[in-house]
Phi, psi and omega in degrees: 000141185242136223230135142244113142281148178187164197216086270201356196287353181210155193301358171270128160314142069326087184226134202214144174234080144343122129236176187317334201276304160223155176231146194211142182210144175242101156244138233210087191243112182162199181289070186243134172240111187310299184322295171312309207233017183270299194306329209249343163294314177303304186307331178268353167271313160330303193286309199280359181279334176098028187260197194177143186298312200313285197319335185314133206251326194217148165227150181219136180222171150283147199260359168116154095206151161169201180294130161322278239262330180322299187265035155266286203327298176314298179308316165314299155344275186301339174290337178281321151329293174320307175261011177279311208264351198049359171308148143313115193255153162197142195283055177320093174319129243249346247209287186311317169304287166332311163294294180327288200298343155304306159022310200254331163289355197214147149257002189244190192286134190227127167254145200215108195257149147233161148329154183227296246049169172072039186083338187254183151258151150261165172190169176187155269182098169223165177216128155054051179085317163320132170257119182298290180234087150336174185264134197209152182260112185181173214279180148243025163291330145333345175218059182252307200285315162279004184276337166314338191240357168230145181278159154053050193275104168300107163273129154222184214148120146336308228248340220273331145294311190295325161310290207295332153259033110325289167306324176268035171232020170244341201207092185276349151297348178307141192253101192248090198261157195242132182295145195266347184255247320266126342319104161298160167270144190249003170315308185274358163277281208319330176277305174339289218274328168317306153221065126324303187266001191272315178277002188260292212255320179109197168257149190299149180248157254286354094316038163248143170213171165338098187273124180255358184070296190234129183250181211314164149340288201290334193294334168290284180297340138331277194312319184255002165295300153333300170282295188301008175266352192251329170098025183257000000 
């Protein structure tokens, strides 16, 4: 099955292709602009698996939390993909992702941050398949108290020093290790659970877009346009 991935929610790329033949994953950390160069990275993985966009059997991408403009530019992408190709598309919570791939390495509680800006994270908080802190937009004084009651905690994550000194000018004690790969590439978790959910649910439908949590800028400036028109 030729299987195409990609994780588009933060600037670091994840992109990865199956085919009955081969596999191949990329991760891309730098001065990469998802817009420019995501169609071109693909075309060039294609050719070198001995593919064609048409033959793509299943596509899988994340659905957010992340950067606003990453996971449109993917989700969008692969819905252009989907319909040339007739692949199926399916969606991934991005926090989900991010915990699998520790998953067979950490056993204790993983916490799995991206950046929000603006001071905050998105993160969420599991043990052993539990979930803990479901996915959220919020400070990282918010999960001090419960980190207080746990041991041994993986923080991971594109994000994941930077939470974490964070965390230690609220709290210097906590027993915390900050993952040592962190950025991971995140592709072959991401196909994991892409079809996992493809064979559970089927593919997303063709109006599912990009769960963002918190909302955007312009949504904001609506959103205070709007009470000042009400005089609120």
């Amino acid at each position: 099955m030729n299987i195409l991935s990609l994780d588009t929610s933060t600037p670091v790329l994840s992109l990865s292709l199956r085919t009955s033949s081969s596999y191949e994953e990329r991760k891309i950390i730098g001065n990469f602009s998802h817009s420019e160069n995501l169609l071109g990275e693909i075309k060039s993985m294609t050719k070198r698996a001995g593919i064609e966009l048409k033959d793509l059997e299943l596509l899988i991408c994340t659905k957010g939390p992340g950067s606003f403009t990453g996971l449109r530019v993917g989700m969008a992408g692969l819905k252009g993909i989907s319909l040339a190709s007739s692949a199926p598309l399916v969606s991934v919570p991005t926090l989900s992702v991010i915990d699998e791939s520790v998953k067979s390495l950490w056993k204790g509680p993983v916490l799995s941050v991206i950046d929000a800006k603006k001071k905050k994270f998105y993160f969420r908080l599991t043990i052993g398949g539990e979930v803990l802190i479901s996915d959220r937009d919020g400070n990282p004084s918010d999960v001090i108290e419960t980190l207080k009651n746990l041991k041994n905690v993986l923080i991971t994550g594109p994000d994941a020093a930077l939470f974490a000194s964070k965390l230690s000018s609220f709290a210097e004690d906590l027993d915390i290790t900050v993952d040592p790969e962190a950025p991971r590439c995140l592709s072959f978790a991401l196909e994991k659970l892409g079809r996992e959910k493809f064979e559970k649910d089927g593919a997303d439908d063709i109006g599912e877009g990009p769960v963002y949590i918190r909302r955007s800028d312009a949504e904001e400036m609506l959103l205070a346009k709007a009470k000042e028109a009400k005089g609120e």
